[in-house]
C-alpha positions in Angstrom: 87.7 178.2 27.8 87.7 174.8 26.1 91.4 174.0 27.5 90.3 174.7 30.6 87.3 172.3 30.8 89.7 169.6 29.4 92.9 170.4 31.1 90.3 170.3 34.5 88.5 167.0 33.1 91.5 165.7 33.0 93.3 166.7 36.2 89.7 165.3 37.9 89.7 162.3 36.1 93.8 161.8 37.8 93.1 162.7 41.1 90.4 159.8 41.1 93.1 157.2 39.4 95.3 158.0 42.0 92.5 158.0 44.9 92.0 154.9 44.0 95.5 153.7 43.7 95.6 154.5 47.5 93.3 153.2 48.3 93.2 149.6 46.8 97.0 149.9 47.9 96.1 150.4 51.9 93.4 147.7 52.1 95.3 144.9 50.2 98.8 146.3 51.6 100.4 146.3 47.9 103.2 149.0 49.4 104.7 145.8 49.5 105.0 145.0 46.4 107.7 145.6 43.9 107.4 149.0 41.9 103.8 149.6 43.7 105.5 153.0 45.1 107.2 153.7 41.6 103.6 153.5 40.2 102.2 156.1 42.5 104.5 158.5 42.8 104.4 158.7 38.8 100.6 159.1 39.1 101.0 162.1 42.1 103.5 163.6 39.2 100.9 163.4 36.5 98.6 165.0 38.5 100.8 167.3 40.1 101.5 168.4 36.1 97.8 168.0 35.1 97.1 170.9 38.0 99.9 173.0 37.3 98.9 172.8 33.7 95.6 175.0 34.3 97.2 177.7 35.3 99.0 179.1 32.4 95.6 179.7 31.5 95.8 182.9 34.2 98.2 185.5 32.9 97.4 187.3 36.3 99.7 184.2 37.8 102.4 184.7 36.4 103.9 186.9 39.3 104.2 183.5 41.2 106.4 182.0 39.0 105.8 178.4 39.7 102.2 178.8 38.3 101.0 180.8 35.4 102.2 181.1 32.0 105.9 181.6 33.0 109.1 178.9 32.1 109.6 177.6 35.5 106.1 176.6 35.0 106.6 174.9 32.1 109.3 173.1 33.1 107.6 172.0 36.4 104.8 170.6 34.1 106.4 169.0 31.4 109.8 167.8 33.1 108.4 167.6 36.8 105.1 166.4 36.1 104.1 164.6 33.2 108.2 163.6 32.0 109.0 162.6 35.3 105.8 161.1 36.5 105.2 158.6 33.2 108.9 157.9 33.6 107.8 156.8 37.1 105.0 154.4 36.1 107.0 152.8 33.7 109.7 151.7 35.9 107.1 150.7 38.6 105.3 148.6 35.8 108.7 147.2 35.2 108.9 145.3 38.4 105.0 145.2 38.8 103.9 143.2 35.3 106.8 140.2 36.3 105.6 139.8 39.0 102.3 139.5 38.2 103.1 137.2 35.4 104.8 135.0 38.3 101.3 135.2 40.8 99.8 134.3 37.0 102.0 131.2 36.6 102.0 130.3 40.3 97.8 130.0 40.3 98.3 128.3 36.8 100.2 125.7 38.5 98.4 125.4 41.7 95.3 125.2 39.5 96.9 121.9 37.9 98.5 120.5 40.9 94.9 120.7 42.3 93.9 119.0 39.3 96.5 116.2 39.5 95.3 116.0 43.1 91.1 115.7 42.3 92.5 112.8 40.0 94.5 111.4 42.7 92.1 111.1 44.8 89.3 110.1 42.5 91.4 107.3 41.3 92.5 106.1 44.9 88.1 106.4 45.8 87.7 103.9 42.9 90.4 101.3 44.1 88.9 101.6 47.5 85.5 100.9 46.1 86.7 98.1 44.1 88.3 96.7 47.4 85.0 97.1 49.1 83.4 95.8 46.7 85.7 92.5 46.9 85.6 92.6 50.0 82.0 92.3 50.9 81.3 89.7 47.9 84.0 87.3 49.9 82.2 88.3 53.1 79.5 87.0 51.3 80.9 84.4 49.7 81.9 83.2 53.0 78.4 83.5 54.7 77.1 81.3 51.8 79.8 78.4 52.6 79.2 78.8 56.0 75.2 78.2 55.7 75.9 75.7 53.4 76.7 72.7 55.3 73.4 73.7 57.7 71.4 73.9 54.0 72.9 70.8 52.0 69.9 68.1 52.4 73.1 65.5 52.4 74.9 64.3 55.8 78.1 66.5 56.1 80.1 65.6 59.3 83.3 67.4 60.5 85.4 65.2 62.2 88.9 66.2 63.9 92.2 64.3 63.9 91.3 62.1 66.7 88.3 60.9 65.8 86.0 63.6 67.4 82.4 64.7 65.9 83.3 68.7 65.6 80.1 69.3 63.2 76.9 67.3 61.8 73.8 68.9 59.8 70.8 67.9 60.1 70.8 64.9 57.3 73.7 63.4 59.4 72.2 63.4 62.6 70.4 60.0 61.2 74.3 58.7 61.0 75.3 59.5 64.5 72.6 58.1 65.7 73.5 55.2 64.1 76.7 55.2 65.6 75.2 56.0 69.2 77.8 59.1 69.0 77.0 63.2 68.9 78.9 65.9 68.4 81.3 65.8 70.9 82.2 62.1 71.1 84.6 60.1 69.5 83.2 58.8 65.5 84.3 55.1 65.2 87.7 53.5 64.9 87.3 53.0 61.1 86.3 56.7 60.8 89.0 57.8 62.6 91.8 56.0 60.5 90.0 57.5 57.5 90.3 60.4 58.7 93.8 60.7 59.6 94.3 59.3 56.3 93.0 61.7 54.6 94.8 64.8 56.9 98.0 63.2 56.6 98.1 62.3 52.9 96.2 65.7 51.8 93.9 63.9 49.3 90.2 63.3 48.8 89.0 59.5 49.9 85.6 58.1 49.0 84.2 55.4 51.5 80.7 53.8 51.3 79.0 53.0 54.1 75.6 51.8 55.0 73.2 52.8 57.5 70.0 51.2 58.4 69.2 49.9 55.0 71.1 53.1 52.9 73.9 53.2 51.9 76.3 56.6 51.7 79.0 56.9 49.6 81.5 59.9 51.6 83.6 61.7 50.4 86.6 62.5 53.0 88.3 65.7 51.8 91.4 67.8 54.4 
């Protein structure tokens, strides 16, 4: 009584393994994969032999030959079933466990490449931040020169190659009033040759001169 209980145990216990086997195999299509249908026919086998194997508990069998306690039976079992069946799985485990070293290796290495990537990318965010960060302290940097012609409580005057007023801040409006010239009109003659001096030599020049009853050292820079 207690080989049948086992020999059934186990006979339940394969049909469930294999159950399972086809149905993990249908819904992620591994039929496709190398040794897949090695692997289950070994398991059909197994169980094929693990039901065939309760029957030689029923002497009353034996005029089927197949089943029973007979040879054929035996042979069906041993050879047919279990021999047959775990020679099955091993060959199908033979081209299943590369390949699954290989999907193994493959994620390894797509796991890293992603890596390399995140660092990639994280490095190439940084430089861009650095740029931007460069980038908007010349912006600023520029803004601050620009103001600072407007801000700078001496006379700052930009004068063009002909002689033309192009720019004058407020402490050097006193100056072109002076010269009964704006922004616009043509500086004096003096000025003018000082000026072209200056762009065509590429050098600073200093020249005093006095207004009202100040005098203003300037500094004449290209």
């Amino acid at each position: 009584m207690t080989d049948i209980v086992l020999e059934c145990t186990r006979a339940v216990i394969m049909l469930f393994i294999l159950g399972y086997l086809l149905w993990i195999g249908k819904r992620e299509e591994l039929h496709r994969q190398r040794g897949w249908l090695y692997i289950i026919s070994g398991f059909a086998l197994v169980f094929f032999g693990s039901v065939i194997d309760i029957t030689d508990n029923y002497e009353s069998l034996n005029r089927f030959v197949v089943i029973g306690d007979t040879v054929t039976e035996a042979y069906l079992e041993k050879v047919g079933g279990f021999l047959l069946g775990s020679g099955l799985i091993l060959v199908g485990f033979l081209h299943w466990l590369p390949l699954v070293a290989a999907v193994r290796k493959n994620q390894e290495d797509l796991l890293k490449y992603n890596e390399e990537l995140e660092d990639q990318v994280a490095a190439r965010t940084a430089d861009l931040t650095v740029i931007n960060e460069r980038l908007v302290e010349e912006i600023d940097n520029r803004e601050s020169l620009a103001k600072f012609p407007s801000e700078d409580p001496s006379p700052v005057l930009r004068i063009a190659l002909d002689g033309t007023v192009l720019y004058a801040n407020a402490a050097g409006s006193p100056i072109l009033d002076y010269w009964s010239c704006g922004v616009g009109k043509s500086a004096p003659d003096v000025w003018r040759e000082s000026v072209a001096e200056v762009l065509n030599s590429k050098t600073n020049t200093e020249i005093e001169c006095k207004v009202d009853e100040r005098t203003f050292s300037f500094m004449f820079a290209p």
